[in-house]
PDB file with one MODEL, atoms N, CA, C and O in Angstrom:
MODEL        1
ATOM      1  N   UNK A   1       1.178  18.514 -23.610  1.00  0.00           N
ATOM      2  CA  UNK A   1       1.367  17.947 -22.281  1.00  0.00           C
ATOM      3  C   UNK A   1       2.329  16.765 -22.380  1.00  0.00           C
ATOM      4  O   UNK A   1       2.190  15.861 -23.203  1.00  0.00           O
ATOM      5  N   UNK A   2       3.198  16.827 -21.589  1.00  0.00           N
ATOM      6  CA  UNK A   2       4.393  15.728 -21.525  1.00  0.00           C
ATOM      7  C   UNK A   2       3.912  14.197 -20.886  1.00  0.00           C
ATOM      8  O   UNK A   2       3.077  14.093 -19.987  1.00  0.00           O
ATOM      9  N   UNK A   3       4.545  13.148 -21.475  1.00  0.00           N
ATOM     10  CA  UNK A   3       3.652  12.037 -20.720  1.00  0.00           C
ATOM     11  C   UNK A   3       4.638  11.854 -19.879  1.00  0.00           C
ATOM     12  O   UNK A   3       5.804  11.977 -20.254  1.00  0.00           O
ATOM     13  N   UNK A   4       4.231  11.449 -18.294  1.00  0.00           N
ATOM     14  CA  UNK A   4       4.759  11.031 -17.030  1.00  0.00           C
ATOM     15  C   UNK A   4       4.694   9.455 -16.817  1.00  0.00           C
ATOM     16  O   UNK A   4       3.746   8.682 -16.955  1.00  0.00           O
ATOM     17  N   UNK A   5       6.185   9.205 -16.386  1.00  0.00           N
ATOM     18  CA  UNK A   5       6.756   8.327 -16.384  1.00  0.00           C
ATOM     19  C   UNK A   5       6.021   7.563 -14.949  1.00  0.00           C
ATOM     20  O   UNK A   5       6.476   7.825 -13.836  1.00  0.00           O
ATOM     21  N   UNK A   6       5.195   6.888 -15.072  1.00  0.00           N
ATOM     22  CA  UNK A   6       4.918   6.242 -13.764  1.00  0.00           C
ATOM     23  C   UNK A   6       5.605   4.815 -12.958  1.00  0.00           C
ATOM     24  O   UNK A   6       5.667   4.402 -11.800  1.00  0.00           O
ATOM     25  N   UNK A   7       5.923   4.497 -13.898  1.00  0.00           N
ATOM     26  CA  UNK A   7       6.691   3.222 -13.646  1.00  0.00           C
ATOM     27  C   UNK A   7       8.335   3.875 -12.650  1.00  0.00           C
ATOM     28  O   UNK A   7       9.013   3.297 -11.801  1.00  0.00           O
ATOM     29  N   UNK A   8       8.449   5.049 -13.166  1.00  0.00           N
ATOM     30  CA  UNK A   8       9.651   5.410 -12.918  1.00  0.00           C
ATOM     31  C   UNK A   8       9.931   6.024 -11.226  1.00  0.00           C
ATOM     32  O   UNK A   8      10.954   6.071 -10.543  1.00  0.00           O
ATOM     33  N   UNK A   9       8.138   6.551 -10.895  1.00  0.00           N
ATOM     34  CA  UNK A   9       8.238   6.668  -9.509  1.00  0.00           C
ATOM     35  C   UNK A   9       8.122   5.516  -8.004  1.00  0.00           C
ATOM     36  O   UNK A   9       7.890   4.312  -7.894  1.00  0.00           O
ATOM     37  N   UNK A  10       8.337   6.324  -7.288  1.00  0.00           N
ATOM     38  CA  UNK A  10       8.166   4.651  -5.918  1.00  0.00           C
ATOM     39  C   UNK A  10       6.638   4.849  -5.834  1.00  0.00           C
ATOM     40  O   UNK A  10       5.760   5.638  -6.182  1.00  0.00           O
ATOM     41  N   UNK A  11       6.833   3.586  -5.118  1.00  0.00           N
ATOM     42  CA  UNK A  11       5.151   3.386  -4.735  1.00  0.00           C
ATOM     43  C   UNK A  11       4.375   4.669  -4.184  1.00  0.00           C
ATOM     44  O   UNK A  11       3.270   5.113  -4.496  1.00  0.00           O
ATOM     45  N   UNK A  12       5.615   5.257  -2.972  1.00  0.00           N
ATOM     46  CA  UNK A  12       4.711   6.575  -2.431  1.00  0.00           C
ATOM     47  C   UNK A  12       4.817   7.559  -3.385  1.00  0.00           C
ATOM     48  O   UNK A  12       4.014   8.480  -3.237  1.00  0.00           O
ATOM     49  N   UNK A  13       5.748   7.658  -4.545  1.00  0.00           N
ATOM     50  CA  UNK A  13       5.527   8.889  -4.844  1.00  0.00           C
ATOM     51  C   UNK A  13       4.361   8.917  -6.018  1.00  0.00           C
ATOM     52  O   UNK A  13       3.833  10.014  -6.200  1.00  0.00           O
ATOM     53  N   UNK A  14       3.978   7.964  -6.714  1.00  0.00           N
ATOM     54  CA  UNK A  14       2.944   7.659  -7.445  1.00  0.00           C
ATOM     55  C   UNK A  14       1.463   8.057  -6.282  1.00  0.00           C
ATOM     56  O   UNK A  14       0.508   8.828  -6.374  1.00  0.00           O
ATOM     57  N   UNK A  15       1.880   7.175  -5.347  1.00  0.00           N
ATOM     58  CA  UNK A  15       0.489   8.068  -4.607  1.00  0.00           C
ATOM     59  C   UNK A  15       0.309   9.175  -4.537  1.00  0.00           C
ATOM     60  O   UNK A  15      -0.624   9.774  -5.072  1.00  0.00           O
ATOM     61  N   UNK A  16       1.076   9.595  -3.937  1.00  0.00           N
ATOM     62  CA  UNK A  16       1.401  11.406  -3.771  1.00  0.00           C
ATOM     63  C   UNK A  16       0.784  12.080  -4.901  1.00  0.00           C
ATOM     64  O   UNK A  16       0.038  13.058  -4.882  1.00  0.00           O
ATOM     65  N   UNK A  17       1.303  11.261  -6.097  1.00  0.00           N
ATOM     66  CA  UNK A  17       1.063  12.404  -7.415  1.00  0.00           C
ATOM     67  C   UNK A  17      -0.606  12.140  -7.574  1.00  0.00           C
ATOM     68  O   UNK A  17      -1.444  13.017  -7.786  1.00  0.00           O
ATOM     69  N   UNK A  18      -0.755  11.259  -7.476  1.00  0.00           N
ATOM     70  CA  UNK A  18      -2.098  10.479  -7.597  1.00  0.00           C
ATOM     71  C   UNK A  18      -3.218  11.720  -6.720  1.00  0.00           C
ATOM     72  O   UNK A  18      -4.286  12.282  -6.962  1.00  0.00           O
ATOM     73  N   UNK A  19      -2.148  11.690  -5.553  1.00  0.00           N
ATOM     74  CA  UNK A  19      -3.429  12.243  -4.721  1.00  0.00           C
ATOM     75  C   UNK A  19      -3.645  13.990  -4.769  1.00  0.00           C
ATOM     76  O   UNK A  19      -4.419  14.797  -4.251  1.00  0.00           O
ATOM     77  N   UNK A  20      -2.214  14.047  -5.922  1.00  0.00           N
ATOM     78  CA  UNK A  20      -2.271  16.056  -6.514  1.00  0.00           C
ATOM     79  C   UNK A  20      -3.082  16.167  -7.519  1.00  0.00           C
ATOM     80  O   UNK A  20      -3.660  17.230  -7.745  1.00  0.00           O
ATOM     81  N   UNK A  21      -3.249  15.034  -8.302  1.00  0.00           N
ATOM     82  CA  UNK A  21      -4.016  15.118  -9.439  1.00  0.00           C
ATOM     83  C   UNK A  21      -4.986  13.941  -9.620  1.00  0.00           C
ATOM     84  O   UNK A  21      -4.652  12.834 -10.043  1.00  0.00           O
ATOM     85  N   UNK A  22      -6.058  14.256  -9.300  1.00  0.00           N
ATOM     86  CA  UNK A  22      -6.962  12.941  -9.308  1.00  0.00           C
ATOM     87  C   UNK A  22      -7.316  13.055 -10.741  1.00  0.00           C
ATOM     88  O   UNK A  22      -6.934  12.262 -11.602  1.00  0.00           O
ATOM     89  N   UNK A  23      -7.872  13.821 -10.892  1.00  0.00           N
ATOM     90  CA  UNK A  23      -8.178  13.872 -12.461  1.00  0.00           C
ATOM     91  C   UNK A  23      -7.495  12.778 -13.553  1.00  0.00           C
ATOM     92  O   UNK A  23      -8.051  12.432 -14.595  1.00  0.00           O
ATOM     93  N   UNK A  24      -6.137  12.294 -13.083  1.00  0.00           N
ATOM     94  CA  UNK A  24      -5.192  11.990 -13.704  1.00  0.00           C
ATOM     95  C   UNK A  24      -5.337  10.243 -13.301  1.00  0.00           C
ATOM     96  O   UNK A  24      -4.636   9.619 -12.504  1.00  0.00           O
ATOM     97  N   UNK A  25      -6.209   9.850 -13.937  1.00  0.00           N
ATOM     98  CA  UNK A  25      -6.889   8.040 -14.671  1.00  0.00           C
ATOM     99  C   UNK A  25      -5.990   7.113 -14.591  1.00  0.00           C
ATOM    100  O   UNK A  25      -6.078   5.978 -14.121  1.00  0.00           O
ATOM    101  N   UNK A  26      -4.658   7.940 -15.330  1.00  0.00           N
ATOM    102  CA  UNK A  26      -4.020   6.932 -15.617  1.00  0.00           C
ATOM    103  C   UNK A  26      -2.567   6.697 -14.862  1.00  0.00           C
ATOM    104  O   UNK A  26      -1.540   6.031 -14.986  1.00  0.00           O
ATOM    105  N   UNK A  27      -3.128   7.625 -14.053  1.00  0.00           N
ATOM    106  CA  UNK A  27      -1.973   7.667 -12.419  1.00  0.00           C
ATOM    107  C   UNK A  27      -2.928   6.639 -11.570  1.00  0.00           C
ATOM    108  O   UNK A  27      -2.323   5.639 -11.185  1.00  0.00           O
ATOM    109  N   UNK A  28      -3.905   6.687 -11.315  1.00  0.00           N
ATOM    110  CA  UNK A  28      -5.137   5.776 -10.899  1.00  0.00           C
ATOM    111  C   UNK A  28      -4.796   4.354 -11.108  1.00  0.00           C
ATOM    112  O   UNK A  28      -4.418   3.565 -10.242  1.00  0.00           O
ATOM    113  N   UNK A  29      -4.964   4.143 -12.275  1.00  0.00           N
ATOM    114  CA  UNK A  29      -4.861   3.104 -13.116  1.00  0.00           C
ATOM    115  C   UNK A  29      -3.417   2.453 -12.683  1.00  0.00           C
ATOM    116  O   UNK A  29      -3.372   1.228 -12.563  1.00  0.00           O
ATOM    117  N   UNK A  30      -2.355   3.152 -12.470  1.00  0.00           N
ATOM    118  CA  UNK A  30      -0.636   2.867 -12.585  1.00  0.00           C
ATOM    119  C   UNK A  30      -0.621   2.363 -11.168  1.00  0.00           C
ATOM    120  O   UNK A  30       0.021   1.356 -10.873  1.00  0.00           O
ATOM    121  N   UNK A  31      -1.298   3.026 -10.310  1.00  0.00           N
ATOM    122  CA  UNK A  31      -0.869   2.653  -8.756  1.00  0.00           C
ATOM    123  C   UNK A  31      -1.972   1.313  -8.457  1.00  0.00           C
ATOM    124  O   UNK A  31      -1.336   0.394  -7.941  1.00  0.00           O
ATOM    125  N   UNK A  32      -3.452   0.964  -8.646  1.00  0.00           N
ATOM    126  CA  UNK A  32      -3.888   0.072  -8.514  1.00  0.00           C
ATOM    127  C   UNK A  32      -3.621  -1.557  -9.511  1.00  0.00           C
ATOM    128  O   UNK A  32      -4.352  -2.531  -9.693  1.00  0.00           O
ATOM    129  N   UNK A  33      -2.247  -1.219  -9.968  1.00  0.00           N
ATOM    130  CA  UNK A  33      -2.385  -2.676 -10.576  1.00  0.00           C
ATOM    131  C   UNK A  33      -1.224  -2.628 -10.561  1.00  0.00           C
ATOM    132  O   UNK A  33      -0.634  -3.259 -11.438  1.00  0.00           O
ATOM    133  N   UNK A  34      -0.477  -1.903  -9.612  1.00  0.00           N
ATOM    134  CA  UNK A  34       1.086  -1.676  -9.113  1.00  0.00           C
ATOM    135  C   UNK A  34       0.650  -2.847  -7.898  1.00  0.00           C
ATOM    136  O   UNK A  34       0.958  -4.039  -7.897  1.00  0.00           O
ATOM    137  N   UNK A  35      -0.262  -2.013  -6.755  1.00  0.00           N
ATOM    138  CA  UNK A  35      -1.238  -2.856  -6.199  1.00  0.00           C
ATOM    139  C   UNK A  35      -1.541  -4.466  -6.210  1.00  0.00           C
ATOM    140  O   UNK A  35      -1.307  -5.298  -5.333  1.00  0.00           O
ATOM    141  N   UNK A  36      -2.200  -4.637  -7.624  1.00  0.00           N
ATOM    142  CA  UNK A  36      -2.876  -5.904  -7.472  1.00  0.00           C
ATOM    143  C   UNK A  36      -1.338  -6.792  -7.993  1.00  0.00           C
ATOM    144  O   UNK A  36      -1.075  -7.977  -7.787  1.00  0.00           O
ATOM    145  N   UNK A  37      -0.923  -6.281  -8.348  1.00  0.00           N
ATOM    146  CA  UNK A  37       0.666  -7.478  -8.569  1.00  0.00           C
ATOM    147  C   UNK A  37       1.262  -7.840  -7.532  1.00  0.00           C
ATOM    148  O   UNK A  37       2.027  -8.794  -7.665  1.00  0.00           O
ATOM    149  N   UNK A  38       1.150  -7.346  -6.446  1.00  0.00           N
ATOM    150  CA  UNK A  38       1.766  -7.662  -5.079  1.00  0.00           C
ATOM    151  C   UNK A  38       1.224  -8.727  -4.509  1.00  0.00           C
ATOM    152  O   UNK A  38      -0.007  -8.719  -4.543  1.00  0.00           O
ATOM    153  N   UNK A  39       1.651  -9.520  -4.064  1.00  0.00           N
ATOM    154  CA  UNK A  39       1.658 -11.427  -3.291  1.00  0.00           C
ATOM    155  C   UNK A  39       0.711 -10.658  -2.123  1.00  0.00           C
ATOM    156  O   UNK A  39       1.124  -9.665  -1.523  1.00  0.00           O
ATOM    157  N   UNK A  40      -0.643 -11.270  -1.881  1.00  0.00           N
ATOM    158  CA  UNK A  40      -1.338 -11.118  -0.766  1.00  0.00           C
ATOM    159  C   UNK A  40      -1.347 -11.787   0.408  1.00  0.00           C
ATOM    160  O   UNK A  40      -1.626 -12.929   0.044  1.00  0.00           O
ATOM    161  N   UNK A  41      -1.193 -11.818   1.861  1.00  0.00           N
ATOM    162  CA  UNK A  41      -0.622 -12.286   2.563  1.00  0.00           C
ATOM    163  C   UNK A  41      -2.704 -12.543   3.012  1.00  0.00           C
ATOM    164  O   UNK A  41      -3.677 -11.793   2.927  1.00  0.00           O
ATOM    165  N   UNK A  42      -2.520 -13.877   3.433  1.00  0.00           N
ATOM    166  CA  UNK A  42      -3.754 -14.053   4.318  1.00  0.00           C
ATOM    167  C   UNK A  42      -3.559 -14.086   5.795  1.00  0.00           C
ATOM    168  O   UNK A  42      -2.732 -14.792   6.373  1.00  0.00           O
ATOM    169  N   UNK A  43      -4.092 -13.558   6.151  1.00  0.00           N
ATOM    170  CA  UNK A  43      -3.649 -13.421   7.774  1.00  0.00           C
ATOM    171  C   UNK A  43      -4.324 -14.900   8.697  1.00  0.00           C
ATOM    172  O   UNK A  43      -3.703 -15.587   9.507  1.00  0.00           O
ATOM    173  N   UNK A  44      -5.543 -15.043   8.316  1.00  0.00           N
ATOM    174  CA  UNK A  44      -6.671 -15.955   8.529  1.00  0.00           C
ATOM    175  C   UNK A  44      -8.054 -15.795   7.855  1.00  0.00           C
ATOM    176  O   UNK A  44      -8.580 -14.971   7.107  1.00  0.00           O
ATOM    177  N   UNK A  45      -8.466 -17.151   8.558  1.00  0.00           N
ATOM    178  CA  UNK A  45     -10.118 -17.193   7.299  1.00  0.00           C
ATOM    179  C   UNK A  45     -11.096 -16.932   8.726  1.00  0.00           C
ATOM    180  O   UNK A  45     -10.751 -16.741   9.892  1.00  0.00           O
ATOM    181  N   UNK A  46     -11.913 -16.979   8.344  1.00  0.00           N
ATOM    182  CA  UNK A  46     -13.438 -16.292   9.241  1.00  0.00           C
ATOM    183  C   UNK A  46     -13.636 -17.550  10.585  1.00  0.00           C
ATOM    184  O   UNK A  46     -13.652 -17.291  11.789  1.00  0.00           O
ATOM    185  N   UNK A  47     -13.764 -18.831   9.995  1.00  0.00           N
ATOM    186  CA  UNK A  47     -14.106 -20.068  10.870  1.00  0.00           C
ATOM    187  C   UNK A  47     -12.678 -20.160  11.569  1.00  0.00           C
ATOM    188  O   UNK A  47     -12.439 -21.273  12.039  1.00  0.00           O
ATOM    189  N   UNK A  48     -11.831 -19.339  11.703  1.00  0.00           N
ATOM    190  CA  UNK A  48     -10.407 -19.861  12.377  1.00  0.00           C
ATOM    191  C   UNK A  48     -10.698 -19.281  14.350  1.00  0.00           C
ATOM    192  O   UNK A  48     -10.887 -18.164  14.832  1.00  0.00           O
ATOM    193  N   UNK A  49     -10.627 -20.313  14.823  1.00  0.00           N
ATOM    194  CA  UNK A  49     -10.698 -20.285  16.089  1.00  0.00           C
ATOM    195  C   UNK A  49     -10.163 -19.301  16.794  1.00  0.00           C
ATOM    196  O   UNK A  49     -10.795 -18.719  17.676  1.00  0.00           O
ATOM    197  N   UNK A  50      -8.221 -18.852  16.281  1.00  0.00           N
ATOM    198  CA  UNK A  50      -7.742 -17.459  16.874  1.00  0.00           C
ATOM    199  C   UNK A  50      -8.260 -16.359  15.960  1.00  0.00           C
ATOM    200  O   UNK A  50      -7.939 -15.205  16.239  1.00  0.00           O
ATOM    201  N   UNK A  51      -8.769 -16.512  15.256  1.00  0.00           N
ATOM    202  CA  UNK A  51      -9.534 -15.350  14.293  1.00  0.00           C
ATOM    203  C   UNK A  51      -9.071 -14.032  15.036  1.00  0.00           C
ATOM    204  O   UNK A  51      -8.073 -13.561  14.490  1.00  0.00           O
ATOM    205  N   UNK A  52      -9.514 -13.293  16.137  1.00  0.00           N
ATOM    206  CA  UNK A  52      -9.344 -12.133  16.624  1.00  0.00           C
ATOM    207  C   UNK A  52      -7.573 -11.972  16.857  1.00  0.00           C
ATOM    208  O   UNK A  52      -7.041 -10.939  16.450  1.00  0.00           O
ATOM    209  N   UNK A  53      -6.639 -13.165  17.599  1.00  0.00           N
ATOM    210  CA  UNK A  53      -5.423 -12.956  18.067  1.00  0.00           C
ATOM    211  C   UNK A  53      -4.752 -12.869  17.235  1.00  0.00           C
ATOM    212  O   UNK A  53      -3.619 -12.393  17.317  1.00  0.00           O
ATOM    213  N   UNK A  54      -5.471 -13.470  15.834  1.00  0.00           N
ATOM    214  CA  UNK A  54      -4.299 -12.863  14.624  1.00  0.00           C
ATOM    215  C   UNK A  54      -4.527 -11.576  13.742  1.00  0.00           C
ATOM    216  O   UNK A  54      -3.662 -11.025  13.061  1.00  0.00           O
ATOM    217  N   UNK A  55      -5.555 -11.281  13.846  1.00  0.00           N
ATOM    218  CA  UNK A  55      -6.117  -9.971  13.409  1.00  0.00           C
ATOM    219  C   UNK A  55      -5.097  -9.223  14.358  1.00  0.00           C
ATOM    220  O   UNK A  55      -4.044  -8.723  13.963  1.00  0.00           O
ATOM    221  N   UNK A  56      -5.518  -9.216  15.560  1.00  0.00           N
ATOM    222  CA  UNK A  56      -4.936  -7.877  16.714  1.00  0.00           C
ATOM    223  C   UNK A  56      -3.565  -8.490  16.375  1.00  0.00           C
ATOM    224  O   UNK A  56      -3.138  -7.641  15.593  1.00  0.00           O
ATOM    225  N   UNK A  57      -2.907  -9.134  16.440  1.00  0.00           N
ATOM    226  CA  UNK A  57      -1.345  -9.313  15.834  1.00  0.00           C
ATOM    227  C   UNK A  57      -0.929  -9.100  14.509  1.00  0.00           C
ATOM    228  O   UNK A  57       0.295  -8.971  14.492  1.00  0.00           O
ATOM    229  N   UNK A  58      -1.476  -9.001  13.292  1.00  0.00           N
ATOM    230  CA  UNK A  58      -1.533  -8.574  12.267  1.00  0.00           C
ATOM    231  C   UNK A  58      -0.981  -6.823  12.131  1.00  0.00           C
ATOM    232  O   UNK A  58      -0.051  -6.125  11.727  1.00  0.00           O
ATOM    233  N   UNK A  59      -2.457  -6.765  12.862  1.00  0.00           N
ATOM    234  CA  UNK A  59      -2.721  -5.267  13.216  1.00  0.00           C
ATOM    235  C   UNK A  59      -1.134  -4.925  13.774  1.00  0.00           C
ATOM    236  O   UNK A  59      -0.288  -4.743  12.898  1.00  0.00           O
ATOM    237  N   UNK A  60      -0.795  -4.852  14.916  1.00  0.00           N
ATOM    238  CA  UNK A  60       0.097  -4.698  15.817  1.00  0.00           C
ATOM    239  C   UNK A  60       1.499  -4.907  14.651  1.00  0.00           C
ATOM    240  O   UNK A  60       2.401  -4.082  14.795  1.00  0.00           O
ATOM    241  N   UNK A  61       1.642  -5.744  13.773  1.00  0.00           N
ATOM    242  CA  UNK A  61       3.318  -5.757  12.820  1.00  0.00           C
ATOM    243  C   UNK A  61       3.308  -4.396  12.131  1.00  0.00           C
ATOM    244  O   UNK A  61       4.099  -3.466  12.288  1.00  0.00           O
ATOM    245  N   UNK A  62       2.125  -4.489  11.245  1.00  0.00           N
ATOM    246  CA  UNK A  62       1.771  -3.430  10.705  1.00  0.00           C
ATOM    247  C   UNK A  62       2.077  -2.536  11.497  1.00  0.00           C
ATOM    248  O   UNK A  62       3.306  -2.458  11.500  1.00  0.00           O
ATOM    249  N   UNK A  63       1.395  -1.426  12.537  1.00  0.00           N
ATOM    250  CA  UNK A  63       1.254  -0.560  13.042  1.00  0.00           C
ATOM    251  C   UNK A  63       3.280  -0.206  13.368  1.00  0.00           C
ATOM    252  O   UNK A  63       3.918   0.791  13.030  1.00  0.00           O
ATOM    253  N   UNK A  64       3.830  -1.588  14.194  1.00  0.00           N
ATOM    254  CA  UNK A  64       5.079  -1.180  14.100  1.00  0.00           C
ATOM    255  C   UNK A  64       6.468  -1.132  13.121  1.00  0.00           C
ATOM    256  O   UNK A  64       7.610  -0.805  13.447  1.00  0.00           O
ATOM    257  N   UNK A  65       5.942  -1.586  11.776  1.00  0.00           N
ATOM    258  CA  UNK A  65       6.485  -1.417  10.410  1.00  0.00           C
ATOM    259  C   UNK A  65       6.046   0.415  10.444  1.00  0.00           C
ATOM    260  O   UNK A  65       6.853   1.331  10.603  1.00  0.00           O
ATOM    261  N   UNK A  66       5.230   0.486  10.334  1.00  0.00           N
ATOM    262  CA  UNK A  66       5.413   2.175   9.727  1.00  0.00           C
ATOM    263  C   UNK A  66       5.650   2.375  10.754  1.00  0.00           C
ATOM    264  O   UNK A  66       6.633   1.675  10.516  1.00  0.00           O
ATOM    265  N   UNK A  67       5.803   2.752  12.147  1.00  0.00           N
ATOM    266  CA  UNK A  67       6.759   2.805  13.112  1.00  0.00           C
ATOM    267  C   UNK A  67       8.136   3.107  12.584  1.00  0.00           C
ATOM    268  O   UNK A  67       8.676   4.193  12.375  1.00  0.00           O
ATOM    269  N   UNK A  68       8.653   1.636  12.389  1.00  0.00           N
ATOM    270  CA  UNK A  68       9.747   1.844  11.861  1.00  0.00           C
ATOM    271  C   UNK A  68      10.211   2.271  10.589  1.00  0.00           C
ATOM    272  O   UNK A  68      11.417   2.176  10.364  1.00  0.00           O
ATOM    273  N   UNK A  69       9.530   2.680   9.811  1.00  0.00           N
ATOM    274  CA  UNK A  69       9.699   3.729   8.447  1.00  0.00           C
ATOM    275  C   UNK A  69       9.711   4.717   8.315  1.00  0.00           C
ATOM    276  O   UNK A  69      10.356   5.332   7.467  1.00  0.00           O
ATOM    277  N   UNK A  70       8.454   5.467   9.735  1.00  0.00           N
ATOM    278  CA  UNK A  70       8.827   6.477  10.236  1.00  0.00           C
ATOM    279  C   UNK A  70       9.884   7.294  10.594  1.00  0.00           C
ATOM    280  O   UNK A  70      10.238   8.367  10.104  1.00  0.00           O
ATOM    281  N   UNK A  71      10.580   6.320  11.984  1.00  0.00           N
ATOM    282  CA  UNK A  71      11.673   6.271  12.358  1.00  0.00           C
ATOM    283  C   UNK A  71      12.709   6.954  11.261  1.00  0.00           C
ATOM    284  O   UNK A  71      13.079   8.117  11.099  1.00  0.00           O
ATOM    285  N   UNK A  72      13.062   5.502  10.465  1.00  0.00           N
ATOM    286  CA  UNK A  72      13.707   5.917   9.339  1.00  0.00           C
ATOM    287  C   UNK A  72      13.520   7.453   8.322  1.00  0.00           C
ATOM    288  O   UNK A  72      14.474   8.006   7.775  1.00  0.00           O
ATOM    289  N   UNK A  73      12.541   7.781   8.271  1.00  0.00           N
ATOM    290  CA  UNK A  73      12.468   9.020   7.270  1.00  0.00           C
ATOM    291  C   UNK A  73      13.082  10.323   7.935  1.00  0.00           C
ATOM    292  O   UNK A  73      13.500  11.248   7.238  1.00  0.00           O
ATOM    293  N   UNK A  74      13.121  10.351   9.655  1.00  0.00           N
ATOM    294  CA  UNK A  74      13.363  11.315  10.103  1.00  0.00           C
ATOM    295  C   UNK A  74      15.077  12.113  10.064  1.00  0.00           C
ATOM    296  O   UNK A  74      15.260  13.207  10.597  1.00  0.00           O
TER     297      UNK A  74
ENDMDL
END
């Protein structure tokens, strides 16, 4: 069996493969600490007064980022 280059795929395509072969640990392993290296953005903490308006605005960038990636793939 040939060893697969994971570093060498994009983020989605490591998922992708991830999600053809679960069996496969160390595709698992490659995409969740691909994952945890990424800068975490805090949106807000629990006691924050707009708590909900930044959640539902959070929500809402997101939703129109893959929007626009969408867009793009077509």
């Amino acid at each position: 069996m040939s060893q697969i280059n994971y570093a060498a795929m994009s983020d989605k395509e490591l998922r992708q493969y991830f999600l053809r072969h679960r069996e496969d640990k160390a595709a698992l392993r490659a995409y969740l600490d691909r994952l945890g290296d990424r800068p975490r953005n805090i949106i807000t903490t629990v006691d924050d007064p707009d708590f909900d308006a930044k959640i539902q605005a959070a929500i809402l960038r997101q939703m129109q980022a893959t929007e626009n990636s969408n867009d793009g793939a077509s």
